[in-house]
C-alpha positions as CSV (number, residue, x, y, z in Angstrom):
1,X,-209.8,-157.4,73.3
2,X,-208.9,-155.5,69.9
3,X,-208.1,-152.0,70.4
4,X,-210.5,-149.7,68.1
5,X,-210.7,-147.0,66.2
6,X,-212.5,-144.2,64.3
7,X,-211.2,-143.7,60.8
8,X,-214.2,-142.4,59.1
9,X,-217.1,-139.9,59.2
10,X,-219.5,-138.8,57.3
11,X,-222.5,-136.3,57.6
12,X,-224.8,-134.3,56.1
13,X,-226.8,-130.8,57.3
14,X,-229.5,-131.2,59.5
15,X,-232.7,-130.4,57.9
16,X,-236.9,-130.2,59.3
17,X,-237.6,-132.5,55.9
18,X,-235.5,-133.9,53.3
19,X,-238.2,-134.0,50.6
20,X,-236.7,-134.6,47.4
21,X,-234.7,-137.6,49.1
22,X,-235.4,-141.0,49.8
23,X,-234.1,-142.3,53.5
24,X,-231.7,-144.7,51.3
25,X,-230.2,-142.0,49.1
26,X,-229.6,-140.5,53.1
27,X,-227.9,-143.2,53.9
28,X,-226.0,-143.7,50.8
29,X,-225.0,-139.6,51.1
30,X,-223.2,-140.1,54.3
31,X,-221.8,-143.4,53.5
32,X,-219.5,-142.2,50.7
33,X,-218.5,-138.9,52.4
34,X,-217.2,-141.4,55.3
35,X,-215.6,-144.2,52.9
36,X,-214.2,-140.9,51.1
37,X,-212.8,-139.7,54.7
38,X,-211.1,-142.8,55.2
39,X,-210.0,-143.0,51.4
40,X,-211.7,-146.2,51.4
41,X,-214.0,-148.8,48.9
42,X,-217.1,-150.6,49.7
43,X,-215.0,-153.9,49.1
44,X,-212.9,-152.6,52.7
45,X,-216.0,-153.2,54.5
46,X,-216.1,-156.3,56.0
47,X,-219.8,-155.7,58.2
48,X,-222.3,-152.8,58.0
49,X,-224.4,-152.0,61.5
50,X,-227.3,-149.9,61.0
51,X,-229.2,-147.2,63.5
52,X,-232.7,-147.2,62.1
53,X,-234.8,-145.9,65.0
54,X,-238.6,-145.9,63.8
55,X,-239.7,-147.8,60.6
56,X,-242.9,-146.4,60.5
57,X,-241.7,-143.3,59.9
58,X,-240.4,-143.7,57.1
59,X,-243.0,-145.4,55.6
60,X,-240.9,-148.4,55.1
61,X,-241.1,-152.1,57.9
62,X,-237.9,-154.1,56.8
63,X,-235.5,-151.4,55.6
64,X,-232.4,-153.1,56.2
65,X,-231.8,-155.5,53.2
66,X,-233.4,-152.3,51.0
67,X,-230.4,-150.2,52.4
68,X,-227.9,-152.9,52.0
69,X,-228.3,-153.4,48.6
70,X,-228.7,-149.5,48.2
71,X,-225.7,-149.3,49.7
72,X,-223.7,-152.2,47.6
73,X,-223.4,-154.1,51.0
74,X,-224.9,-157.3,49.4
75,X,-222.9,-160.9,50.5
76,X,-221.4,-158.9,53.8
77,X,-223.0,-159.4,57.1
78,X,-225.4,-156.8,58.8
79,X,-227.2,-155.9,61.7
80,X,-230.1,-153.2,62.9
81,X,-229.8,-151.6,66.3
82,X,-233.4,-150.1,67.5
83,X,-233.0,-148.9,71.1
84,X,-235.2,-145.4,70.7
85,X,-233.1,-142.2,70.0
86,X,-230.1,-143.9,71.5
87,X,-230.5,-146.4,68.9
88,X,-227.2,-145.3,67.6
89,X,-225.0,-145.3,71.0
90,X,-226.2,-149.2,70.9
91,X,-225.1,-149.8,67.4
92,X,-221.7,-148.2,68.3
93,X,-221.6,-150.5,71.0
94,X,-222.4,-153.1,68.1
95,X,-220.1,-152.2,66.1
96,X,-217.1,-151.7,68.5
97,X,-217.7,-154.8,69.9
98,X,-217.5,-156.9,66.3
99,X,-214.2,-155.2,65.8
100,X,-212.7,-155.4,69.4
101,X,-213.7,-159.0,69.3
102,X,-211.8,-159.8,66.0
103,X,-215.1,-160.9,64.3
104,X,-214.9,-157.8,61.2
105,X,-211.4,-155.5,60.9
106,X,-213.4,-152.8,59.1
107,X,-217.0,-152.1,60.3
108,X,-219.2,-149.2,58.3
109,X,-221.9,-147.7,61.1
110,X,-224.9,-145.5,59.1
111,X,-227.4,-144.0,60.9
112,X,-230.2,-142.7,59.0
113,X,-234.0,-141.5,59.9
114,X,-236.8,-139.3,58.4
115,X,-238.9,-137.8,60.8
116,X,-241.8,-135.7,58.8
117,X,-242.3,-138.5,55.5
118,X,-245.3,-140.2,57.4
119,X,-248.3,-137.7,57.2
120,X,-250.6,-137.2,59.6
121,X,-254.5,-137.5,57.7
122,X,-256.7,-136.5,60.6
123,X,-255.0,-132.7,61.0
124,X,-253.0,-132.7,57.6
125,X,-250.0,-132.1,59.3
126,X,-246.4,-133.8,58.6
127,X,-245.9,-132.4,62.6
128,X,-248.7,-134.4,63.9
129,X,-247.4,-137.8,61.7
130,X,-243.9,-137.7,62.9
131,X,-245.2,-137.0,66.9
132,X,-247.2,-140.2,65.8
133,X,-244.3,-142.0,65.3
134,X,-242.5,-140.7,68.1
135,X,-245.9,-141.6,70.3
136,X,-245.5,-145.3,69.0
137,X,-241.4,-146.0,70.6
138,X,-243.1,-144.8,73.9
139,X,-244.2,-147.6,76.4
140,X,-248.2,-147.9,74.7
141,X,-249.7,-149.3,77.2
142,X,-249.4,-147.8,79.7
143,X,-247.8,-144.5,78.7
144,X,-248.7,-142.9,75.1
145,X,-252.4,-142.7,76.1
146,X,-251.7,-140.2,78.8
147,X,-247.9,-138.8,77.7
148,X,-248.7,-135.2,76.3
149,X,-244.8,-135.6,74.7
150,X,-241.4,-135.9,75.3
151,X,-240.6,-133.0,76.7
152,X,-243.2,-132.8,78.5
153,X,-242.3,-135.9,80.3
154,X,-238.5,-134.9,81.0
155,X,-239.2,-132.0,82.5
156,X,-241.5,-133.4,84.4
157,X,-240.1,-136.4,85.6
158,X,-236.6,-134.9,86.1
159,X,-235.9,-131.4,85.8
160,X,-238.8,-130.0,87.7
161,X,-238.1,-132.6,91.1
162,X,-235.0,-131.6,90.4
163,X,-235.6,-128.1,91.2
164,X,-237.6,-129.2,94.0
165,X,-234.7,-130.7,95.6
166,X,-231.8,-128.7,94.8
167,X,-233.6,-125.0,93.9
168,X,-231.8,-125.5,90.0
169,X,-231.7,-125.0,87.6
170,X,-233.4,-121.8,87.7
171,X,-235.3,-120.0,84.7
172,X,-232.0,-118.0,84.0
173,X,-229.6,-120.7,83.8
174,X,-231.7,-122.5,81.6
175,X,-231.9,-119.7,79.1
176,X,-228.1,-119.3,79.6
177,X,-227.7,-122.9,78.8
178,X,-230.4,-122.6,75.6
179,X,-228.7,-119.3,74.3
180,X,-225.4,-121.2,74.3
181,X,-226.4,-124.1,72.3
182,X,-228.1,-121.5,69.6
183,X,-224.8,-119.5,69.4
184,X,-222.9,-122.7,68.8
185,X,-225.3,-123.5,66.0
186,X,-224.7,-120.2,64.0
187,X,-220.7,-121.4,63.1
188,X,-222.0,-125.1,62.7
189,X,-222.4,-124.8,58.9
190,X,-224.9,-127.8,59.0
191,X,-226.7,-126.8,61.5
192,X,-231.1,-126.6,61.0
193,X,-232.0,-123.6,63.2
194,X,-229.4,-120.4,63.2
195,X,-231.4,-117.7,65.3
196,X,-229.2,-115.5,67.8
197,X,-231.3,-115.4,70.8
198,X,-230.6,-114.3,74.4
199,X,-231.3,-116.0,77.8
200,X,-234.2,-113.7,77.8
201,X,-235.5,-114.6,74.6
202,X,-235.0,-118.4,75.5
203,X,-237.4,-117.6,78.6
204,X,-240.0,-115.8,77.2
205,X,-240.3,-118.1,74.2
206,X,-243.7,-120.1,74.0
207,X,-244.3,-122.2,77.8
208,X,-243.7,-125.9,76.7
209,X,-244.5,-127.2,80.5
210,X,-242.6,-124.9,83.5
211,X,-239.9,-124.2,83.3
212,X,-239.0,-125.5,79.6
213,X,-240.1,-123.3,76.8
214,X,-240.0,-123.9,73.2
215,X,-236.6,-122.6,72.7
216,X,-235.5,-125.3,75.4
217,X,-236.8,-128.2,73.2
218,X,-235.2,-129.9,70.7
219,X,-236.0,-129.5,66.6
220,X,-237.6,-132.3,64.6
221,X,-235.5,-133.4,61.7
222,X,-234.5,-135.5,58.6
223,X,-230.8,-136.4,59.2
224,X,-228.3,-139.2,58.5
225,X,-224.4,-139.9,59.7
226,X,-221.7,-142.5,59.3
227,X,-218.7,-143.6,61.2
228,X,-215.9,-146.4,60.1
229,X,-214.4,-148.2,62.6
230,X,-211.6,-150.4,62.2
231,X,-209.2,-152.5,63.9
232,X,-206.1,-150.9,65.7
233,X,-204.0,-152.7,62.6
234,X,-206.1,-151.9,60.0
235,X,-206.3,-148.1,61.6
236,X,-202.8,-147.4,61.1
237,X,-202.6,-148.4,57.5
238,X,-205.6,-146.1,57.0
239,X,-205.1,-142.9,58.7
240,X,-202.3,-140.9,60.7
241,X,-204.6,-139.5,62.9
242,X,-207.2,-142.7,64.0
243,X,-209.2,-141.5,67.2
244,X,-209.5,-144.3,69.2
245,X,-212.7,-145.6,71.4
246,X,-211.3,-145.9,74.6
247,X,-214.3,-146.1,76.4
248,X,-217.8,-147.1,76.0
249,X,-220.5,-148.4,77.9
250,X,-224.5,-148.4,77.5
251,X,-227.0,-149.0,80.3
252,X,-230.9,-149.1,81.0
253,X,-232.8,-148.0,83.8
254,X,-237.1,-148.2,84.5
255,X,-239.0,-145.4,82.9
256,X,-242.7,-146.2,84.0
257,X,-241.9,-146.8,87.9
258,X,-242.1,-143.5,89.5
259,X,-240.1,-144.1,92.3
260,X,-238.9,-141.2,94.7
261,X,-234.8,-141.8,94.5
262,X,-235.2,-141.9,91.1
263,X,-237.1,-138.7,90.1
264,X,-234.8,-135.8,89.2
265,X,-232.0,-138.0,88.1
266,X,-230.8,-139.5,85.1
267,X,-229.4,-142.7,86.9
268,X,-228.7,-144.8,83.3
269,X,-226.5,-141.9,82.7
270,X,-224.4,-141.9,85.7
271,X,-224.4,-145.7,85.2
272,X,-223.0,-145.9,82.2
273,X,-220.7,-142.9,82.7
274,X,-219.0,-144.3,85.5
275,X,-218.3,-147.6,83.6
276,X,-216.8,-145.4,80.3
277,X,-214.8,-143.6,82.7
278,X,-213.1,-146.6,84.4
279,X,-212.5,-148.2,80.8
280,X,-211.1,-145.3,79.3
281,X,-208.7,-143.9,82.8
282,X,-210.9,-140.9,82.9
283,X,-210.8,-139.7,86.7
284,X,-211.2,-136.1,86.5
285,X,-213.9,-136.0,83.4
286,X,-214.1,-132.1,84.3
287,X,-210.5,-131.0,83.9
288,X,-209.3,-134.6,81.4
289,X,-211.7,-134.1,78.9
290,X,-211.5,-131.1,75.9
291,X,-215.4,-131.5,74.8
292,X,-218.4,-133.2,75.2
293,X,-221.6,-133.8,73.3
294,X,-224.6,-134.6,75.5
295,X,-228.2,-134.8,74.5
296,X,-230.2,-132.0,75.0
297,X,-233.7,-133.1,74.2
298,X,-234.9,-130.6,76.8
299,X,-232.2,-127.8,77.7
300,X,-232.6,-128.8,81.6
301,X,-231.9,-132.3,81.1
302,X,-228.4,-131.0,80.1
303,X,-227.6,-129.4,83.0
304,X,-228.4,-132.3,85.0
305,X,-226.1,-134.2,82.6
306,X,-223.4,-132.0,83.8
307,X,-223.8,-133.6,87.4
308,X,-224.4,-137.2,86.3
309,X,-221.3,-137.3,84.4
310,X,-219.5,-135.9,87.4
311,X,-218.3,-133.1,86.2
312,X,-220.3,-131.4,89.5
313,X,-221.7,-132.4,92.5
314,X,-225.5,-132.8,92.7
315,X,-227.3,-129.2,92.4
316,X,-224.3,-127.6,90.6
317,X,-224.8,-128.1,87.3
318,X,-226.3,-124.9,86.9
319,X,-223.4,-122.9,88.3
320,X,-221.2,-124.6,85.4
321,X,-223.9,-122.4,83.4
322,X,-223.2,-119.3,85.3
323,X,-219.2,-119.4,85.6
324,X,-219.2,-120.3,82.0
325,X,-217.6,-123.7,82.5
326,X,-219.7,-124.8,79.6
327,X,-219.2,-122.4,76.9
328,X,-217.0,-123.0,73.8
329,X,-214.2,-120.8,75.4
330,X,-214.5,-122.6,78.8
331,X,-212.9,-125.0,80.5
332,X,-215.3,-127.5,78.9
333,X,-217.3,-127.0,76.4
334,X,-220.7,-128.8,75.8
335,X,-222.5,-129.1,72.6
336,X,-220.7,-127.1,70.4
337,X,-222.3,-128.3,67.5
338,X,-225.3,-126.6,68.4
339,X,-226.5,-129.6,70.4
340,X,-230.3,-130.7,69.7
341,X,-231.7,-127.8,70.6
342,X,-230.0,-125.8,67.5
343,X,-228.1,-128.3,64.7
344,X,-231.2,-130.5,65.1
345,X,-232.4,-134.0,66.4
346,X,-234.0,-137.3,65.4
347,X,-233.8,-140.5,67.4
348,X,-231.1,-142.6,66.2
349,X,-228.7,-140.1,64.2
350,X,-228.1,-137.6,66.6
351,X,-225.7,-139.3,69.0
352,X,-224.0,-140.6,65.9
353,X,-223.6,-137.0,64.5
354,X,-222.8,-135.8,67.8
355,X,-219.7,-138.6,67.6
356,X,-218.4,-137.4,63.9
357,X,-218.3,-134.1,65.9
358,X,-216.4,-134.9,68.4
359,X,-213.6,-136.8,66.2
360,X,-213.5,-133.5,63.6
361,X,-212.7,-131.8,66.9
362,X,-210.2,-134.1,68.2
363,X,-208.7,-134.3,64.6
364,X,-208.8,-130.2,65.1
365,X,-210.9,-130.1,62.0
366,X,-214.2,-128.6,63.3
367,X,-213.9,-125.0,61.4
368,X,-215.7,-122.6,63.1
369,X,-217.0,-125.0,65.4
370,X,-213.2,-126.0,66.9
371,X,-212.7,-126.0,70.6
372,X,-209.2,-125.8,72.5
373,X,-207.8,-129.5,72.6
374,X,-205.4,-130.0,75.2
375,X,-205.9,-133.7,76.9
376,X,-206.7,-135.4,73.3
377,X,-210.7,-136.2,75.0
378,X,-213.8,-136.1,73.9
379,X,-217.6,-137.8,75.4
380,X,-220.1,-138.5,73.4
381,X,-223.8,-139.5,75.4
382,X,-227.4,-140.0,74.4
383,X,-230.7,-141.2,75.7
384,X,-233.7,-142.9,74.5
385,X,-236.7,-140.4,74.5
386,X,-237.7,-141.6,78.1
387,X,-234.1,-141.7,79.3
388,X,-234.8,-145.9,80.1
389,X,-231.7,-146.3,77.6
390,X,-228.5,-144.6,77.4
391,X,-225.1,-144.8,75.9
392,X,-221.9,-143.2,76.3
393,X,-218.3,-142.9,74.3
394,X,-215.2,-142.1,75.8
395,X,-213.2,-141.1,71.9
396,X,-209.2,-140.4,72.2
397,X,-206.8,-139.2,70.0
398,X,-203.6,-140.2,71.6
């Protein structure tokens, strides 16, 4: 197997609705600010994988030849990924493995949704279309007739039996944990919601379901984001500072079984993390790794990433909040983009942004955003909506 790397990134702010662009001139924004990264041509790219996570929404059923043309792509090969709002992890995994395997040297990976372009007739509300659409990647059977809404769900099904077994995270930590994310967000220049707010403010914000509150939940968003990955050859004739995928794995894990061992975890994360982990070394993710980015759909199913990626036992994540483990000055910082809570979020994108992140920070070109880089690490993880799906990158600069 190939060794490969990241030579390219592209991304553009996070916004609630593009509406003078089309979801193609998106993709084609971040495409050339990543091909500009790597100081490359659309005739370098030898296969284009595409994180697309909800058609519908964007008004449009087949986009993919649409955005290949758009995009100049014609005659090369392509794939879509669709694997909810970690669509994106799964076309990473795509697109690594065509490159590790020796199929494509040079592998373009655009991510692109609209959220708020399909409009909701009954209430006259762009809101209501885009929950539509979110309502629609949900299991609809036996699920979207009855799920009230992401959030909703998550805390339900993982953060409040997680209280119930371990007594956290409490209230506060979960404001400390918001009010984090928020702060990150003001230095992230493309960040969608830039409000200083306390721990207090996070808790007496609008109830979403106990304990989350609206501060706690993440935005809705029009986004895009592109990576470049090449071969460990082709890497070193393109850039002296390549940051290598040393680890990646995704996994799955039942959503509609409400099994007791399973409520209050986030078991496809610790799945998947333990398999990144043993591909990249990593044995000591706490003290080996300079940042993460995890996805904070709900603030309390961060914390409770904290302890499936083993940076804590089970029932500590929350004292990582308290000691300031977490922060941007701590030992590890999480989400210091602003996470989803605060830069912004749409299924399919966000895990992809959260990547360019992390190599801007391992390349110590994060601006205000930059966190101390000592081991050369970074993780990158998302889930699906329902956490069923997840996947998780392991990103190296040595």
């Amino acid at each position: 197997m190939r060794k490969v790397a990241i030579v390219g990134v592209g991304t553009i702010p996070w916004r609630s609705r593009y509406e003078d662009y089309t979801w193609r001139a998106l993709g084609l924004q971040v495409t050339k600010k990543a091909l500009e990264d790597a100081r490359l041509t659309v005739k370098d790219i030898d296969s284009v994988v595409y994180s697309i996570y909800c058609d519908l929404m964007m008004r449009q059923q087949s986009p993919t030849p649409l955005i290949q043309d758009y995009l100049g792509m014609e005659g090369k090969p392509c794939v879509r990924l669709m694997a909810g709002a970690t669509g994106e992890m799964y076309a990473l995994y795509a697109a690594f493995s065509q490159v590790a395997s020796g199929m494509a040297d040079i592998v373009l990976l655009p991510a692109i949704q609209k959220g708020q372009d399909w409009y909701s007739f009954e209430t006259r509300s762009r809101g209501d279309g885009l929950l539509k659409g979110f309502s629609i990647s949900t299991n609809t059977t036996w699920m979207q007739p009855v799920l009230p809404g992401v959030p909703v769900y998550l805390t339900a099904t993982f953060v409040v039996p997680h209280i119930e077994k371990y007594g956290t995270p409490t209230p506060e930590q979960l404001g400390k944990a918001s009010a984090k994310n928020h702060r990150n967000a003001l230095v992230n220049p493309e960040a969608q919601l830039k409000v200083d707010v306390s721990a207090k403010d996070v808790m007496n914000s609008r109830i979403i379901a106990w304990p989350t509150t609206m501060y706690q939940c993440c935005l809705y968003s029009d986004c895009a984001a592109a990576l470049i990955l090449a071969s460990e050859e082709k890497a070193r004739e393109i850039t002296d500072t390549p940051i290598w995928i040393s680890g990646i794995a995704v996994s799955s894990f039942y959503t509609a079984r409400f099994e007791a061992a399973a409520l209050g975890r986030l078991i496809a994360v610790e799945e998947a993390g333990r398999r990144a982990y043993k591909m990249a070394g990593v044995k000591d993710p706490l003290h080996e790794l300079d940042v993460m980015e995890v996805h904070d759909l709900v603030t309390g199913c961060e914390i409770l990433m904290y302890e499936e990626l083993g940076l804590c036992e089970p029932g500590q994540g929350g004292r990582l909040v308290d000691d300031g483990i977490v922060e941007k000055e701590g030992i590890l910082p999480v989400n210091p983009s602003g996470g989803r809570v605060a830069a912004g979020h749409v299924g399919g994108v966000s895990g992809l942004y959260s990547a360019a992140c992390v190599v801007r920070q391992l390349r110590e070109q994060a601006g205000g955003m930059q966190v101390p880089i000592r081991s050369g690490r970074g993780l990158v993880q998302a889930n699906d909506g329902l956490s069923g799906l997840v996947g998780i990158s392991i990103l190296e600069r040595r």
